[in-house]
PDB file of N, CA, C and O in Angstrom:
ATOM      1  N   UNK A   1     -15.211  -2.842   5.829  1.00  0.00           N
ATOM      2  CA  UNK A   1     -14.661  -2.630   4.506  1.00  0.00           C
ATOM      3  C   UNK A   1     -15.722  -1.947   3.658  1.00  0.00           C
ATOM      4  O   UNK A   1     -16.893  -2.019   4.032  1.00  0.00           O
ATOM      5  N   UNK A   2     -15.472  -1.422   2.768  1.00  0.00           N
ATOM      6  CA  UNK A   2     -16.315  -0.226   1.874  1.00  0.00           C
ATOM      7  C   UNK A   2     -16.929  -1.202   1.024  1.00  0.00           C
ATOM      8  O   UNK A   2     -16.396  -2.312   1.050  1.00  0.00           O
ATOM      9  N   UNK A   3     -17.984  -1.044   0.232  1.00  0.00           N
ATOM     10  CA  UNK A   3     -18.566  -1.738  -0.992  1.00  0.00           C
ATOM     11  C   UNK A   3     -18.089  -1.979  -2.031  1.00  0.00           C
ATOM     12  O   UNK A   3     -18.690  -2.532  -2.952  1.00  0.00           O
ATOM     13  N   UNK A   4     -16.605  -1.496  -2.060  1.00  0.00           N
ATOM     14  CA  UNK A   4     -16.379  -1.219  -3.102  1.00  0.00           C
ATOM     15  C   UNK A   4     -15.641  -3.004  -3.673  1.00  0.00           C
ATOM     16  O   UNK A   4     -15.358  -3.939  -2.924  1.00  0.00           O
ATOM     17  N   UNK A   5     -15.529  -2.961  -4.977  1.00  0.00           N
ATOM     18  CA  UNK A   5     -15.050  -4.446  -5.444  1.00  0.00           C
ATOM     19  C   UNK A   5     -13.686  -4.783  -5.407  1.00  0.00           C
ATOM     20  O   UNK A   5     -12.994  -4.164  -6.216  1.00  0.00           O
ATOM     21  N   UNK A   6     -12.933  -5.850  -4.461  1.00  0.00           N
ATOM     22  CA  UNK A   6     -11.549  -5.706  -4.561  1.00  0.00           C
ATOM     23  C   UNK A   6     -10.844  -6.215  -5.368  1.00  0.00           C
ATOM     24  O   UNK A   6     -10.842  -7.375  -5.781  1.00  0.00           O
ATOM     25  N   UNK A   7      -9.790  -4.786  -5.800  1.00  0.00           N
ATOM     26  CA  UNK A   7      -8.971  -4.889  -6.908  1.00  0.00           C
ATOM     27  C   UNK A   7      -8.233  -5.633  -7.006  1.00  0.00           C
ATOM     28  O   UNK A   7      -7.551  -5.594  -5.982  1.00  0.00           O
ATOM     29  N   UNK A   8      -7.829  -6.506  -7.772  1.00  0.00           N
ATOM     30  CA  UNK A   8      -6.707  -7.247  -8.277  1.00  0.00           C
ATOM     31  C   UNK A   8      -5.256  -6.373  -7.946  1.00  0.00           C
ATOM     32  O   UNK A   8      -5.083  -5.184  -8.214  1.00  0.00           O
ATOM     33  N   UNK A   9      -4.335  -7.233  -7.334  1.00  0.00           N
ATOM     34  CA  UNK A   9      -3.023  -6.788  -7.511  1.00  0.00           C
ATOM     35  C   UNK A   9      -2.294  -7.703  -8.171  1.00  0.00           C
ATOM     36  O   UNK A   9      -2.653  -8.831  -8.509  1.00  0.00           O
ATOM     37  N   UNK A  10      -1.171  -7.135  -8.357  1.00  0.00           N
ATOM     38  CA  UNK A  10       0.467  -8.030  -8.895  1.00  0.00           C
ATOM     39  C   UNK A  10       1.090  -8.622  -8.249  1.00  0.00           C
ATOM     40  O   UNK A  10       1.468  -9.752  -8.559  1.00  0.00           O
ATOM     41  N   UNK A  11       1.484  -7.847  -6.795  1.00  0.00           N
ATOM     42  CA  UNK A  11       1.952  -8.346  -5.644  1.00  0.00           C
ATOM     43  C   UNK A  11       0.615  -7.753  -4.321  1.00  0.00           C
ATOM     44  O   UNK A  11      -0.405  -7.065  -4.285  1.00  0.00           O
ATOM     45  N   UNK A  12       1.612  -8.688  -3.270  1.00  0.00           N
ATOM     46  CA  UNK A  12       0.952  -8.488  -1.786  1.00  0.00           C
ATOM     47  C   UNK A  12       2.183  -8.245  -0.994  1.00  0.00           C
ATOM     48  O   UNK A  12       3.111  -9.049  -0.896  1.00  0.00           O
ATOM     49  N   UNK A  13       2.098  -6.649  -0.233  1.00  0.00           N
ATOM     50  CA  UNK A  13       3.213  -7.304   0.852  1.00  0.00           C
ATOM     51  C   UNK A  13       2.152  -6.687   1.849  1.00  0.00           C
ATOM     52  O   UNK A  13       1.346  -5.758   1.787  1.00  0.00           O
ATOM     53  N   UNK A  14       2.575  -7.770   2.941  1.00  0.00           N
ATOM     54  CA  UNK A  14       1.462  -8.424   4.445  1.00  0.00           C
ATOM     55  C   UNK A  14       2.600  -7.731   5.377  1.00  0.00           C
ATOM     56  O   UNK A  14       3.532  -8.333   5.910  1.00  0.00           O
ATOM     57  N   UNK A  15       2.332  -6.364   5.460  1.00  0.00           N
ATOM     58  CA  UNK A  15       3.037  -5.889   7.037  1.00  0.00           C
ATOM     59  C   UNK A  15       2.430  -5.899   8.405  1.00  0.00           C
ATOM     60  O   UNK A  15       2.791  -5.245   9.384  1.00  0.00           O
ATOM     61  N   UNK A  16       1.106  -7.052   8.268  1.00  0.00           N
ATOM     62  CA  UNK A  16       1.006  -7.174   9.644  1.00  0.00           C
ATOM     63  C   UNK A  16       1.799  -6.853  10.771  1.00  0.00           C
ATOM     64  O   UNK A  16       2.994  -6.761  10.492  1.00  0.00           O
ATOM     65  N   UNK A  17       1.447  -6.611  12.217  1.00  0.00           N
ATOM     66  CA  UNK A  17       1.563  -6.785  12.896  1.00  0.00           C
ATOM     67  C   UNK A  17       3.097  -5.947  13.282  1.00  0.00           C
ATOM     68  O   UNK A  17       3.934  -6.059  14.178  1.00  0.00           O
ATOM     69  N   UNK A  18       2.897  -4.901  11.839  1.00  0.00           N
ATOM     70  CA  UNK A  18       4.393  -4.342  11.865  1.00  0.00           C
ATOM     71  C   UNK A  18       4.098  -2.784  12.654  1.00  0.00           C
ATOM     72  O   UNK A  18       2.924  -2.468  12.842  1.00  0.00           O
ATOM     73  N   UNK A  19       5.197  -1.857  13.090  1.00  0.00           N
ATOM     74  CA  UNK A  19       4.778  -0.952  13.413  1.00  0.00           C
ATOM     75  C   UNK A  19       5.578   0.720  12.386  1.00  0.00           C
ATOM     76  O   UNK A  19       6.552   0.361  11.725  1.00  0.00           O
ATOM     77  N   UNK A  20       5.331   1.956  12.271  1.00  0.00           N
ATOM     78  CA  UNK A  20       6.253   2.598  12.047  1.00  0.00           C
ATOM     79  C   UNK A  20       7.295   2.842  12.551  1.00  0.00           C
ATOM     80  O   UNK A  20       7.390   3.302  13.688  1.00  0.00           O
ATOM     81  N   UNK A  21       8.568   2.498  11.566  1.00  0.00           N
ATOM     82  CA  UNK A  21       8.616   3.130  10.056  1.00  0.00           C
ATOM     83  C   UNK A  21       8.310   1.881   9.078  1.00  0.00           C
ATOM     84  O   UNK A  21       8.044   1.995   7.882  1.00  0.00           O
ATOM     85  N   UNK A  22       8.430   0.192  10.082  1.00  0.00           N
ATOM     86  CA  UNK A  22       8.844  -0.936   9.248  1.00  0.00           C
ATOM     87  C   UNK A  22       7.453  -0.960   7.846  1.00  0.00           C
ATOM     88  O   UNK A  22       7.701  -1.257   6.677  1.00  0.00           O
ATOM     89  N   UNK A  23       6.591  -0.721   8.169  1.00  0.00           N
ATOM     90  CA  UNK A  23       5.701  -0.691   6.845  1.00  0.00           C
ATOM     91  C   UNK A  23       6.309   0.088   5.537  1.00  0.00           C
ATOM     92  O   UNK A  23       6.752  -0.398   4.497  1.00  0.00           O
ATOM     93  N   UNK A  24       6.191   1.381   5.912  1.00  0.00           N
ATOM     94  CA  UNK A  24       6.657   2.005   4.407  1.00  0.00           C
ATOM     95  C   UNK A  24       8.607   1.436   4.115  1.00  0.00           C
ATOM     96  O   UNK A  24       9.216   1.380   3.047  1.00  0.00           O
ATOM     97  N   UNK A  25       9.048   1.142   5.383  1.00  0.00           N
ATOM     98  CA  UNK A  25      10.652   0.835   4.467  1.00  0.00           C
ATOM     99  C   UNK A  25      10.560  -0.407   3.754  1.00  0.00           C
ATOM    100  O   UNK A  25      11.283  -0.766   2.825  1.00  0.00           O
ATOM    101  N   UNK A  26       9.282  -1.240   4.451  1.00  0.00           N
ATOM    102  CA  UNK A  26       9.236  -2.868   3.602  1.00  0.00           C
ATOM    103  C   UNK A  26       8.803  -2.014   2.150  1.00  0.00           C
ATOM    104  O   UNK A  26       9.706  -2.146   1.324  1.00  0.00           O
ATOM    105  N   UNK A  27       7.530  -1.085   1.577  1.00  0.00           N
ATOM    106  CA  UNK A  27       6.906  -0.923   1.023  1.00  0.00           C
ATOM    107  C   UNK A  27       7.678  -0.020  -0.022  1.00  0.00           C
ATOM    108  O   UNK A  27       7.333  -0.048  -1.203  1.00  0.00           O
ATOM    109  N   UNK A  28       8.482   0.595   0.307  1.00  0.00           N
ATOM    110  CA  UNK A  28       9.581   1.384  -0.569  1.00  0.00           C
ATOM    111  C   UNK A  28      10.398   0.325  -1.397  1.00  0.00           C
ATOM    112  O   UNK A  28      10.767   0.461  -2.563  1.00  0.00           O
ATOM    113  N   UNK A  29      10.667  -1.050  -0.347  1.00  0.00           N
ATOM    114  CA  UNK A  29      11.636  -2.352  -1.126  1.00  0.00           C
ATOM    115  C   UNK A  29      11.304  -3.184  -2.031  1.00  0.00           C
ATOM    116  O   UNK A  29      12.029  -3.607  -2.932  1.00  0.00           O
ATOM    117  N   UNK A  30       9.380  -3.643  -1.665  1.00  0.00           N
ATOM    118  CA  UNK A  30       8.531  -4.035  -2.244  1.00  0.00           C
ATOM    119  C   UNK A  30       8.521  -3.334  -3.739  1.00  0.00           C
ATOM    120  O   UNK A  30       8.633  -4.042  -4.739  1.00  0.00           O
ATOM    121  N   UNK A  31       8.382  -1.904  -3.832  1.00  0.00           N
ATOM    122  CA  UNK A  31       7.733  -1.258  -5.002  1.00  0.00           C
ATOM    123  C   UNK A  31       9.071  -1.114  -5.802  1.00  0.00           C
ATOM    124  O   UNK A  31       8.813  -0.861  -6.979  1.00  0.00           O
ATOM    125  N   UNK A  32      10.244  -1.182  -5.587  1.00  0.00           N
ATOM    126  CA  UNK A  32      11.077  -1.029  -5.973  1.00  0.00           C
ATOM    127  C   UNK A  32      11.575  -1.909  -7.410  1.00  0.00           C
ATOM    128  O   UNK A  32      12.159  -1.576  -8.442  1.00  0.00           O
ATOM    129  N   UNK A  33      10.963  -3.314  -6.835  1.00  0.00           N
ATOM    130  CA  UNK A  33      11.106  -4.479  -7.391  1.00  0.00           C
ATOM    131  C   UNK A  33       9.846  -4.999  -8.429  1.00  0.00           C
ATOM    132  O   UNK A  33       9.891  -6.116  -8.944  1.00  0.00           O
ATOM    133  N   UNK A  34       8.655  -3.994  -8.683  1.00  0.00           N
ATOM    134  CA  UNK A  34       7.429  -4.117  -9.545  1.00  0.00           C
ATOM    135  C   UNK A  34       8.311  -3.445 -10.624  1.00  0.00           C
ATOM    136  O   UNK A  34       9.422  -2.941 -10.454  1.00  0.00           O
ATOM    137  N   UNK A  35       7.457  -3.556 -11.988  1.00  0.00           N
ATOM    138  CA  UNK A  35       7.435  -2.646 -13.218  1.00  0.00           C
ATOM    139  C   UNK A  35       6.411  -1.732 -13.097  1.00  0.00           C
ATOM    140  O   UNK A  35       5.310  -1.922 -12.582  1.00  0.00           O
ATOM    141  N   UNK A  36       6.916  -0.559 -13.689  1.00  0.00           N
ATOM    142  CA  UNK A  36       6.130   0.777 -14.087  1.00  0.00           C
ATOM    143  C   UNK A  36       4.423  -0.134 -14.245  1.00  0.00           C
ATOM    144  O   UNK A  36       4.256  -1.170 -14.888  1.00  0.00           O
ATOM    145  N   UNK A  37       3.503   0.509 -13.579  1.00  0.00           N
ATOM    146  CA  UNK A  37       1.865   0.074 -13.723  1.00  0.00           C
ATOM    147  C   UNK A  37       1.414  -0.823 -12.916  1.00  0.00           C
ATOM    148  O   UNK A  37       0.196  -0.928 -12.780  1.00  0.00           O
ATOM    149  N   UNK A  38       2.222  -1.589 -12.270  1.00  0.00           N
ATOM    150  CA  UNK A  38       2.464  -2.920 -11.771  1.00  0.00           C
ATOM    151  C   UNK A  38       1.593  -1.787 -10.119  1.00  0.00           C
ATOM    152  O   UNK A  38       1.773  -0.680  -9.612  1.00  0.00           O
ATOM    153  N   UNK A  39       0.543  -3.165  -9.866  1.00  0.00           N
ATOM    154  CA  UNK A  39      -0.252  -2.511  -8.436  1.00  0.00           C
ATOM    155  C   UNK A  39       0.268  -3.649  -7.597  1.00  0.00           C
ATOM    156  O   UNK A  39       0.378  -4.768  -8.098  1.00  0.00           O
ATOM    157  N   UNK A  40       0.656  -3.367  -6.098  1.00  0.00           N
ATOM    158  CA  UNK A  40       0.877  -3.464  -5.518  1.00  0.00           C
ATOM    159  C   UNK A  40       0.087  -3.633  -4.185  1.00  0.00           C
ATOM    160  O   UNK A  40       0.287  -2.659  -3.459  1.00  0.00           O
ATOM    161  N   UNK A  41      -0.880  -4.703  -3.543  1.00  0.00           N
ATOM    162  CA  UNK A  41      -1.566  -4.586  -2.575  1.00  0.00           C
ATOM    163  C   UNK A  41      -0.970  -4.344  -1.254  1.00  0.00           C
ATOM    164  O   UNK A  41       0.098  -4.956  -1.224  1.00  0.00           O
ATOM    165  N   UNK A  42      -1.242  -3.551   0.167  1.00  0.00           N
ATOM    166  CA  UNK A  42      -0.534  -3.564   1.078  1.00  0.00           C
ATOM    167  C   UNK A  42      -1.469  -3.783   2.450  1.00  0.00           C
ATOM    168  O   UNK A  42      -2.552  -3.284   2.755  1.00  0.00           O
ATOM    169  N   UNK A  43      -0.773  -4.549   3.016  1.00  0.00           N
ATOM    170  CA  UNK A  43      -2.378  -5.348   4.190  1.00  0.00           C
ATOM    171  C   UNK A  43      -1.246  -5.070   5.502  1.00  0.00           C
ATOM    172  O   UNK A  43      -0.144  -5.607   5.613  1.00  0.00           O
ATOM    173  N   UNK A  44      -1.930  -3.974   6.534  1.00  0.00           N
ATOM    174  CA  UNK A  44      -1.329  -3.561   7.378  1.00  0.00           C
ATOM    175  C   UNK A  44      -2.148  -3.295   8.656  1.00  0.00           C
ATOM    176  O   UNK A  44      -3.366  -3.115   8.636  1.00  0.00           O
ATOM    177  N   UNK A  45      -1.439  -3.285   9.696  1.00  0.00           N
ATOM    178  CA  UNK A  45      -2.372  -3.026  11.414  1.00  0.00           C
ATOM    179  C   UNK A  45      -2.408  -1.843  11.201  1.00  0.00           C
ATOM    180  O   UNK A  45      -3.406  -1.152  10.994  1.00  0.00           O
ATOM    181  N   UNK A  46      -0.900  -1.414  11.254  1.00  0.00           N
ATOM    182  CA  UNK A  46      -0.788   0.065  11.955  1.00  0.00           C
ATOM    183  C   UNK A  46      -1.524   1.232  11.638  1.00  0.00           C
ATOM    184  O   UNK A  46      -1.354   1.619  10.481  1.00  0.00           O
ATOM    185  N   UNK A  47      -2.363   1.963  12.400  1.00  0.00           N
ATOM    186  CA  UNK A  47      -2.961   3.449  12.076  1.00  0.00           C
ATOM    187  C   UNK A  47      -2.248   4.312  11.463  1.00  0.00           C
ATOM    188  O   UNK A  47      -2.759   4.990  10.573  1.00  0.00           O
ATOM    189  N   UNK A  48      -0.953   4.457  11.808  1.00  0.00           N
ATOM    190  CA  UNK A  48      -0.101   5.482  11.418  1.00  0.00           C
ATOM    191  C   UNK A  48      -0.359   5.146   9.976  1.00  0.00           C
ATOM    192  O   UNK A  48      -0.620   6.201   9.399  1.00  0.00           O
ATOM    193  N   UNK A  49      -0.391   4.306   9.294  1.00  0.00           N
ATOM    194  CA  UNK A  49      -0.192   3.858   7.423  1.00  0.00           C
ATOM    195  C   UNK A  49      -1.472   4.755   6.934  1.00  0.00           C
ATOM    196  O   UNK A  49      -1.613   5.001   5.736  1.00  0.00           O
ATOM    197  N   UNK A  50      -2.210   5.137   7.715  1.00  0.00           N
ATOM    198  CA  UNK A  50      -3.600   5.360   6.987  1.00  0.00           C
ATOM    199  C   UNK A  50      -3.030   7.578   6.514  1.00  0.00           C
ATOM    200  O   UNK A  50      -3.663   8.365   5.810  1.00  0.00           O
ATOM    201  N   UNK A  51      -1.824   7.797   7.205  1.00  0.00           N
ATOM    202  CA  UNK A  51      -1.112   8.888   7.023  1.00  0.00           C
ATOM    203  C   UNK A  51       0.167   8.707   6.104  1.00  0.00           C
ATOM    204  O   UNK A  51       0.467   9.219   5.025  1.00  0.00           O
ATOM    205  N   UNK A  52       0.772   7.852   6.870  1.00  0.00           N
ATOM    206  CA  UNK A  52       2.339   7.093   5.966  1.00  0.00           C
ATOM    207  C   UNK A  52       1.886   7.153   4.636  1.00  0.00           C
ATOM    208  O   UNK A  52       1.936   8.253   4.085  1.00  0.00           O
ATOM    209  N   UNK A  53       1.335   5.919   3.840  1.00  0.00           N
ATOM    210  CA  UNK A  53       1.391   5.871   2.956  1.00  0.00           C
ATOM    211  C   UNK A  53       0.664   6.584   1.473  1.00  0.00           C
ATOM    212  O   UNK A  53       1.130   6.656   0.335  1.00  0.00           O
ATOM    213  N   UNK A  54      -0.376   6.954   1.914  1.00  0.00           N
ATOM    214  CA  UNK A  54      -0.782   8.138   1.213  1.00  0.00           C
ATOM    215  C   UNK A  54       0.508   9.240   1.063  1.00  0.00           C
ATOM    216  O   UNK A  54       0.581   9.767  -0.048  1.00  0.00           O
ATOM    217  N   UNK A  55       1.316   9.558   1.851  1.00  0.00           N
ATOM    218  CA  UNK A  55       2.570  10.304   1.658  1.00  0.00           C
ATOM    219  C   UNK A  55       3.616  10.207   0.954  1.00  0.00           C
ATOM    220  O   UNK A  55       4.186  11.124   0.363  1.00  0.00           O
ATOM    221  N   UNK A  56       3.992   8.755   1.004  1.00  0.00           N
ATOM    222  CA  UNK A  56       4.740   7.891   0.566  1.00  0.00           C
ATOM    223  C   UNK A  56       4.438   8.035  -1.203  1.00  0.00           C
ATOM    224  O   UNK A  56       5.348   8.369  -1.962  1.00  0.00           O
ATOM    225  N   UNK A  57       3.353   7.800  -1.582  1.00  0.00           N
ATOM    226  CA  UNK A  57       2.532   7.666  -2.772  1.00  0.00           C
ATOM    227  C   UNK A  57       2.610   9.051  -3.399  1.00  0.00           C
ATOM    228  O   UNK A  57       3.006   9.175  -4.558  1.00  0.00           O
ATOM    229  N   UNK A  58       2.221  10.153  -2.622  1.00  0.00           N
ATOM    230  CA  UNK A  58       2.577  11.598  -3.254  1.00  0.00           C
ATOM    231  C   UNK A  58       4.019  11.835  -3.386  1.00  0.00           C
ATOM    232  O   UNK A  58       4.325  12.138  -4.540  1.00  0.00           O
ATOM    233  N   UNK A  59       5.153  11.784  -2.432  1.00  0.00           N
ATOM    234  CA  UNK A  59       6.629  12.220  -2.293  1.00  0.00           C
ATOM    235  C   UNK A  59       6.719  11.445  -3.545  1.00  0.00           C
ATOM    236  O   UNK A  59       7.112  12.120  -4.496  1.00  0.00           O
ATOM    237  N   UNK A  60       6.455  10.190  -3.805  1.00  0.00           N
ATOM    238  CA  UNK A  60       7.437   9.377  -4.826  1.00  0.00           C
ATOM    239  C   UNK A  60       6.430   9.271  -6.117  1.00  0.00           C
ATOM    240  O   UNK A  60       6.539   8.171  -6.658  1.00  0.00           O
ATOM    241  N   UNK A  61       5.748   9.893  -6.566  1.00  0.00           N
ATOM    242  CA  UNK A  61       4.771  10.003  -7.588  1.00  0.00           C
ATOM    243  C   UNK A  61       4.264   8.836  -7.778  1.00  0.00           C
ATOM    244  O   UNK A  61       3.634   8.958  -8.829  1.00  0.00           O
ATOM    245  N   UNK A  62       4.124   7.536  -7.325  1.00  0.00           N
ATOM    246  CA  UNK A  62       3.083   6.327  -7.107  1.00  0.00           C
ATOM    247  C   UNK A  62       1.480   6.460  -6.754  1.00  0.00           C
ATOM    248  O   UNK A  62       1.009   6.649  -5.632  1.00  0.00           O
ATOM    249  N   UNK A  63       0.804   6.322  -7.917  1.00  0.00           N
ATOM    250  CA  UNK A  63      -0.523   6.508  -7.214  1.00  0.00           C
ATOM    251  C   UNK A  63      -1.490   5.753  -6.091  1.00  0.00           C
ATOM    252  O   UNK A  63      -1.811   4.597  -6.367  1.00  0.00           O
ATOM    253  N   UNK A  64      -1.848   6.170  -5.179  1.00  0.00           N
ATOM    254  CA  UNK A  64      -2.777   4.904  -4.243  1.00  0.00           C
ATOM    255  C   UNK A  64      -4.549   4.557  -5.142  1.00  0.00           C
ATOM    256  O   UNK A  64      -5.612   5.173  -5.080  1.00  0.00           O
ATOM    257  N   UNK A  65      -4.256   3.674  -5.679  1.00  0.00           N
ATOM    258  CA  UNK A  65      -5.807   3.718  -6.493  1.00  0.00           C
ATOM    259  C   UNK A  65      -6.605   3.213  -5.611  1.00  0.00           C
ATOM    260  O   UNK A  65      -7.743   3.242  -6.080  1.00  0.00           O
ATOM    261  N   UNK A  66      -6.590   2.682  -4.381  1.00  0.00           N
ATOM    262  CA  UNK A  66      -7.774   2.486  -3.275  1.00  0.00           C
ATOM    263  C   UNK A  66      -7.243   2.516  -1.657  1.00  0.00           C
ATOM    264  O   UNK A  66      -6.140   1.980  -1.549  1.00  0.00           O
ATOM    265  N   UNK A  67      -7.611   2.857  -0.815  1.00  0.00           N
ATOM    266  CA  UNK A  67      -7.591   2.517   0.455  1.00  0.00           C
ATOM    267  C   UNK A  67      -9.071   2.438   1.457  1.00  0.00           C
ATOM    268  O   UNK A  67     -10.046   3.189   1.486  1.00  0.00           O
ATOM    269  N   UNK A  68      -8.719   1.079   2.304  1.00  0.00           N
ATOM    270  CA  UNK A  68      -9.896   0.751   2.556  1.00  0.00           C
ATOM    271  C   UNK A  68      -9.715   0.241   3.964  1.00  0.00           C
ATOM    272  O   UNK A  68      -8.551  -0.148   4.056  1.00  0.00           O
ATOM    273  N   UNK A  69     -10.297   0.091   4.983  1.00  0.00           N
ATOM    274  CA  UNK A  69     -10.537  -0.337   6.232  1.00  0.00           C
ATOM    275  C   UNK A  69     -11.301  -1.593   6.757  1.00  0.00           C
ATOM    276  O   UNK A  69     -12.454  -1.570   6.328  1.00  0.00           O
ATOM    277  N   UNK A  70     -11.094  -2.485   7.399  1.00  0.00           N
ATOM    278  CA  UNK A  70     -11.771  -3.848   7.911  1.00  0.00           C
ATOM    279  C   UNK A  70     -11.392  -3.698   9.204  1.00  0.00           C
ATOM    280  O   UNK A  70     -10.368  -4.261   9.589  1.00  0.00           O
ATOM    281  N   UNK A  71     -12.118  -2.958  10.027  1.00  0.00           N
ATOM    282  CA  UNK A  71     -11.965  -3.370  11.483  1.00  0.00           C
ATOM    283  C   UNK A  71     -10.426  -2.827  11.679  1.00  0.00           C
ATOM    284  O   UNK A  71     -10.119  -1.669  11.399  1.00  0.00           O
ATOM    285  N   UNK A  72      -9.366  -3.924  12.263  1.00  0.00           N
ATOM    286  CA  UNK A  72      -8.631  -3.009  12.722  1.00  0.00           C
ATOM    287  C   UNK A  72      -7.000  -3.681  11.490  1.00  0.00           C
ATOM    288  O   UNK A  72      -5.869  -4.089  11.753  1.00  0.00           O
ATOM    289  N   UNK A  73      -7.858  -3.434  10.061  1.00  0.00           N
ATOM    290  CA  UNK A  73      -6.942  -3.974   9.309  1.00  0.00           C
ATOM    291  C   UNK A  73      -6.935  -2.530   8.370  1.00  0.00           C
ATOM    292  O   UNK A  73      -7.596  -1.519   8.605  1.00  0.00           O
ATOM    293  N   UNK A  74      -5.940  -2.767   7.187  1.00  0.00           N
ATOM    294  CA  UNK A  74      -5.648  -1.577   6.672  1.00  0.00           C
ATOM    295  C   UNK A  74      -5.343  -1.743   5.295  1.00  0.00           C
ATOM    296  O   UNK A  74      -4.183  -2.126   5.140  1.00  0.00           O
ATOM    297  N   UNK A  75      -6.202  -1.534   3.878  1.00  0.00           N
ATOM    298  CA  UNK A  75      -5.714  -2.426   3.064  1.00  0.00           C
ATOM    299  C   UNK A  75      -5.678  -0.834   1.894  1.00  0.00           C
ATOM    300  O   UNK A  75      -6.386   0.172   1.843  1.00  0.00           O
ATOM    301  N   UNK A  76      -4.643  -1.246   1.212  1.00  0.00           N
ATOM    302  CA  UNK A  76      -4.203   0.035   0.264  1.00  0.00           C
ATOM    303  C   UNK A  76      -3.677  -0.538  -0.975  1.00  0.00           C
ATOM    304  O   UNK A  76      -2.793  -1.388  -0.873  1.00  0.00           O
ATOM    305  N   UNK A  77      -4.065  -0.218  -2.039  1.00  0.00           N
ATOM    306  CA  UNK A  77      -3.566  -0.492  -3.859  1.00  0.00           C
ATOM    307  C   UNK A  77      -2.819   0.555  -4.166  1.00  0.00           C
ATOM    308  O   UNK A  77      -3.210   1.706  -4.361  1.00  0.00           O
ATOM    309  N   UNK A  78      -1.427   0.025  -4.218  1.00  0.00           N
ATOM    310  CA  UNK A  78      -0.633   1.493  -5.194  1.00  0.00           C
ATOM    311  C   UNK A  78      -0.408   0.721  -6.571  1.00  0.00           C
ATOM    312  O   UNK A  78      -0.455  -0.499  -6.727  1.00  0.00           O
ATOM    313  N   UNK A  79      -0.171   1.624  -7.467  1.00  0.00           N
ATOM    314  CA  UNK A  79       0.130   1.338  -8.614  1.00  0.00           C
ATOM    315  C   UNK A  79       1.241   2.445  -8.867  1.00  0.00           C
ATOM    316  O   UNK A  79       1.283   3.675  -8.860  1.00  0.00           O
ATOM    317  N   UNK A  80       2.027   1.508  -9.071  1.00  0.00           N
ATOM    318  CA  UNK A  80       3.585   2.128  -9.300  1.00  0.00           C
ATOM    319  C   UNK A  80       3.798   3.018 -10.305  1.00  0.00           C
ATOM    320  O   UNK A  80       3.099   2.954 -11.316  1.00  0.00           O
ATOM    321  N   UNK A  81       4.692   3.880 -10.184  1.00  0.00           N
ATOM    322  CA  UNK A  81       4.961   4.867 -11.434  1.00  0.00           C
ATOM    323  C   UNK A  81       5.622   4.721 -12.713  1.00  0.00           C
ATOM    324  O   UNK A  81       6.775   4.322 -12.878  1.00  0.00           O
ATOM    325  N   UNK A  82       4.759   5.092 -13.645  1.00  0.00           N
ATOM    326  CA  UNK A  82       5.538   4.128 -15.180  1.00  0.00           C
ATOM    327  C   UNK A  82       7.878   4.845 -15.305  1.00  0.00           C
ATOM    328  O   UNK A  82       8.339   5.929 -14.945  1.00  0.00           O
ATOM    329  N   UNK A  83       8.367   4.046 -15.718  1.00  0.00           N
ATOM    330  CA  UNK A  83       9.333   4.702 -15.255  1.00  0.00           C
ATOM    331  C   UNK A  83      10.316   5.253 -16.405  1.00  0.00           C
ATOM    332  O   UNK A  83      11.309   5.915 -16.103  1.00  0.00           O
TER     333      UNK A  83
END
C-alpha cells in the first residue's frame, strides 16, 4: 500500500473475491444510492478493476480521488458526482 493516509469514506462496498463485470455492476448500484460528494470506498481482488473502474469514473463523470494496492488487494475512493 502507498504512504499515503487512508481516506475516510461514506460507504464500503467489499467486492472481494468477485470477478468481471460483478465489481463495477455492484459499484454502478452502490453509487447510485450515495448523494452528490458522498465517497464511496471499493475493496476488490480482481486486476481487471485497476482498468474497470478508473473507466467507470470517467464514462459517468465520478471522480476516483485515490487508488491504491496491498498485495493482491485493490482499494479505490470515488466520490460521486454532485447531481
Amino acid at each position: 500500500m502507498s504512504q499515503s493516509v487512508e481516506m475516510t469514506a461514506d460507504a464500503v462496498l467489499d467486492a472481494s473475491g468477485l470477478n468481471c463485470p460483478e465489481p463495477v455492476m455492484m459499484l454502478h448500484n452502490k453509487v447510485r444510492d450515495l448523494a452528490g460528494g458522498a465517497v464511496l470506498k471499493v475493496i476488490a481482488t480482481d486486476p481487471s478493476t485497476q482498468r474497470d473502474i478508473p473507466k467507470f469514473c470517467v464514462f459517468l463523470g465520478h471522480e476516483l480521488v485515490d487508488q491504491q494496492q496491498d498485495a493482491d488487494i485493490y482499494l479505490y475512493w470515488i466520490r460521486k458526482k454532485s447531481e
